[in-house]
DRENLO-597192 format. One record per residue (C-alpha): residue number from 1; residue in one letter; x, y, z. Coordinates in nm, 4 decimals, decimal comma. Layout:
! DRENLO-597192
  resi  resn        xx        yy        zz
   NUM     A         X         Y         Z
...
This chain:
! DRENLO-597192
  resi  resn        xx        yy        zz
     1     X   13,0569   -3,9026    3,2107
     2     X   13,0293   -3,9200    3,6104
     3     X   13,0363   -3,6237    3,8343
     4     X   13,1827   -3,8805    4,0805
     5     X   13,2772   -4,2146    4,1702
     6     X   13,2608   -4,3385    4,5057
     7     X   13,4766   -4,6053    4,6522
     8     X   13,2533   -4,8510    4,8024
     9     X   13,2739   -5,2306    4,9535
    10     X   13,1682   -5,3906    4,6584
    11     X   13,3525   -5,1746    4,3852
    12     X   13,3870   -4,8115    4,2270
    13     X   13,0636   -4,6598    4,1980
    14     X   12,9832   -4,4122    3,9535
    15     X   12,7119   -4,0994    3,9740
    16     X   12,5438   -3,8565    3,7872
    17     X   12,4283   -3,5466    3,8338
    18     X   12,1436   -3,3320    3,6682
    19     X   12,0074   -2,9494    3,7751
    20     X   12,1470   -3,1213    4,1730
    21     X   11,9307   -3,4374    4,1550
    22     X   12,0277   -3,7752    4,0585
    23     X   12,0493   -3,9075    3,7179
    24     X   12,2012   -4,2502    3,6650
    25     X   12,4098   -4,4747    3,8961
    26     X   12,6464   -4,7822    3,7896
    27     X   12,8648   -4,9772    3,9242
    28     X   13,2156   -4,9974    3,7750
    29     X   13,4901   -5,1669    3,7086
    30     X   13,7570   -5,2471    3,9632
    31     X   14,0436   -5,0067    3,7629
    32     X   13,7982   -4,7041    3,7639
    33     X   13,9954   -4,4668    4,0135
    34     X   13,7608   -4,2856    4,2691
    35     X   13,6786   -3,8872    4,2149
    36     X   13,6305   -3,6345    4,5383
    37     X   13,3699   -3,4849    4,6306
    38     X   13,4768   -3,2098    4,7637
    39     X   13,4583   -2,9415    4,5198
    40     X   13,0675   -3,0594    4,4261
    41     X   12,8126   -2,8047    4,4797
    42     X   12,6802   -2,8697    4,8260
    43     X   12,3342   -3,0541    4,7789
    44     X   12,5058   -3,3039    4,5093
    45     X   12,7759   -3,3436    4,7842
    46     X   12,5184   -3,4173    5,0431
    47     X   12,3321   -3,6903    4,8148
    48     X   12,6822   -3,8281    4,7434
    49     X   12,7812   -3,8481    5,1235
    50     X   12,4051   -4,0428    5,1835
    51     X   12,4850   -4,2688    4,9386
    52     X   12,8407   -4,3060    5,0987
    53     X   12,6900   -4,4071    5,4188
    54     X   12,4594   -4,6517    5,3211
    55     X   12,7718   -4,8894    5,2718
    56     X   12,8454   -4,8078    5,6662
    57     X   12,5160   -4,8868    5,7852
    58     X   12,1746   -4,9380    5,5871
    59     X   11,9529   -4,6693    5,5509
    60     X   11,6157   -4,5703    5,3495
    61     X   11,7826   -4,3660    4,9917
    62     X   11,3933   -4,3222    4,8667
    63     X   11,4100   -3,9584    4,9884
    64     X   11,7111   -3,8627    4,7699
    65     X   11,5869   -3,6152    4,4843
    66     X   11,6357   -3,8223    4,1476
    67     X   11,5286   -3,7571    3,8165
    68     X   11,4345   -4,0232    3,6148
    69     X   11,3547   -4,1101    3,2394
    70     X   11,1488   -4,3360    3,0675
    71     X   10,8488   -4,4809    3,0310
    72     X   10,5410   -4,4493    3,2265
    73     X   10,5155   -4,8064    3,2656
    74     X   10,8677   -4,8311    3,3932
    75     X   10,8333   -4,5277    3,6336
    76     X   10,5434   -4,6657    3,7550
    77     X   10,7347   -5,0371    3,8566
    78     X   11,0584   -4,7815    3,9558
    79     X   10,8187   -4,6122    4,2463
    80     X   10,7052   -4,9626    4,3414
    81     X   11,0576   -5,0667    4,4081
    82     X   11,1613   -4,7556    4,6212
    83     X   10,8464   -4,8612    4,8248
    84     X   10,9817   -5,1889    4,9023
    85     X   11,1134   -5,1427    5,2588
    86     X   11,5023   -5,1845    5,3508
    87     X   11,5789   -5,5511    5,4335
    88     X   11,2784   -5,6723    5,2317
    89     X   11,2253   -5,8526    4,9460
    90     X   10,9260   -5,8843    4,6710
    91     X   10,9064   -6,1575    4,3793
    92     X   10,8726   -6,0165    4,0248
    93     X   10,5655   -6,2219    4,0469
    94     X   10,4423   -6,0176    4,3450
    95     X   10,5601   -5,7108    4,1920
    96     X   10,3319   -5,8233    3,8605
    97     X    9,9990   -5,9185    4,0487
    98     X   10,0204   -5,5875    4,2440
    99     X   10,0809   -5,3309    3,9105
   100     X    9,8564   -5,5702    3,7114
   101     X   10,1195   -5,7105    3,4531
   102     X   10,3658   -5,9816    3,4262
   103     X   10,6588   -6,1066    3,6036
   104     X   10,8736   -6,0742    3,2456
   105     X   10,7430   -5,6882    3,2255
   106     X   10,8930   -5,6251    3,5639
   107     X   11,1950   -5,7963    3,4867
   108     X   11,2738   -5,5795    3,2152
   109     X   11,1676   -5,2721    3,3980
   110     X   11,4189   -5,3659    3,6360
   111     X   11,7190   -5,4009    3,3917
   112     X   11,6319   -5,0487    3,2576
   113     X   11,6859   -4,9253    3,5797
   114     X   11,8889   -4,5830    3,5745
   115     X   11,9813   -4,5916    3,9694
   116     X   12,0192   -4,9411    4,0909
   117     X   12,0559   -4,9201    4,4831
   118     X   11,8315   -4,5513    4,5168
   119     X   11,5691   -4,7169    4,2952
   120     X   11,6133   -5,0787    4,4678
   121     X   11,5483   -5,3350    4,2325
   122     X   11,8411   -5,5681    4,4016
   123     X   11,5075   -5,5978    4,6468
   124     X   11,3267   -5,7900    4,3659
   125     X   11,4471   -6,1761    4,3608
   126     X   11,2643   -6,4790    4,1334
   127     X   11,0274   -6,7240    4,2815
   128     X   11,2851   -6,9770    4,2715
   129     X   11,6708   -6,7756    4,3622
   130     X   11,8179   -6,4915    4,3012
   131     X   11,6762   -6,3324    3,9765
   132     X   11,8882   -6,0884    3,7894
   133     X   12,0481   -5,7641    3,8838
   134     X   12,1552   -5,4568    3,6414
   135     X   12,0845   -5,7309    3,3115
   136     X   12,2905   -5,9912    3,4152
   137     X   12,2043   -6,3336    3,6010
   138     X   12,5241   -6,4645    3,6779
   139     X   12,9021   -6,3305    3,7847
   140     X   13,0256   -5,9924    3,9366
   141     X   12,6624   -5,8000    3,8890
   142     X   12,4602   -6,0806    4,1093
   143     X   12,8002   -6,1211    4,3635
   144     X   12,6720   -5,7305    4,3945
   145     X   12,3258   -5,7879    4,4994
   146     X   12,3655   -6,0627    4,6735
   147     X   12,5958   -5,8086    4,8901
   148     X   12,3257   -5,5348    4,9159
   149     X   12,0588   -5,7667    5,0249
   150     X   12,2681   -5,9651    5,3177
   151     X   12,3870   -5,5560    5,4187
   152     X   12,0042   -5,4575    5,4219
   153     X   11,9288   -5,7435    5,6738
   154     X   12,2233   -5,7102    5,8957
C-alpha cells in the first residue's frame, strides 16, 4: 500500500507514490516498521528526503509535486491551505469567509485531506482551541498536530 514509511518524531509515516508525484500521506501506527528509500526512483527519493527534513527543521513542502483527487470544492480549500504560510495559523471561519462558504464545509474538506502535512490543514485550528486533525478531535491524531504546529513556530 505505501512505497515508504518514514520514521519520524511523532510516529511511522506512510507515503504514496503515483507517475513520481505524491498521492496520499498518513500517519501510522507505532508497530508499522519503517521502509528505505534507497532503491526509490530518484525524484520519489528526493520528495521523500524533503519530507524527511522537515522533522529536522521546518520548511515550506507546497513546492513538492502532488497529485490530488477529489472534488473541486475540496481542491479549491486544499490550495488555500498550502497557501497558509509555515508557522501560521487560519480559523475554519477565516478559511470560510475567504472561499465564500462555511466553517463546517472547510472542516470536512480538511478531514478528506489525502496529504496532511504537504497539504497543511494541521494550520487550520477552531475559533475557540484546537479543531480537529485527520477526522479526529481528541487522542494520538491532535497530540500530532499539536506537534507540527509548536515545530512550525520554533
Amino acid at each position: 500500500m505505501y512505497n515508504v514509511i518514514l520514521k519520524t518524531p511523532i510516529g511511522p509515516l506512510g507515503l504514496v507514490y503515483e507517475n513520481a508525484k505524491l498521492k496520499g500521506v498518513q500517519f501510522l501506527e507505532q508497530r508499522i516498521v519503517p521502509l528505505p528509500t534507497a532503491k526509490l526512483p530518484t525524484n520519489v527519493r528526493k520528495i521523500a528526503n524533503k519530507i524527511e527534513s522537515y522533522f529536522q527543521t521546518p520548511l515550506c513542502l507546497k513546492d513538492l509535486e502532488v497529485s490530488l483527487e477529489g472534488t473541486a470544492f475540496q481542491k479549491k480549500v486544499w490550495q488555500a491551505l498550502r497557501q497558509i504560510p509555515l508557522g501560521q495559523t487560519r480559523t475554519y471561519g477565516e478559511l470560510a469567509n475567504k472561499l465564500n462558504t462555511s466553517a463546517r464545509a472547510i472542516g470536512m474538506a480538511c478531514r478528506t485531506n489525502p496529504l496532511p502535512l504537504v497539504v497543511p490543514c494541521h494550520r487550520v485550528v477552531a475559533a475557540n482551541g484546537i479543531g480537529g486533525f485527520c477526522g479526529f478531535t481528541q487522542g494520538n491524531k491532535i497530540s500530532i498536530k499539536e506537534w507540527l504546529l509548536a515545530h512550525e513556530v520554533c
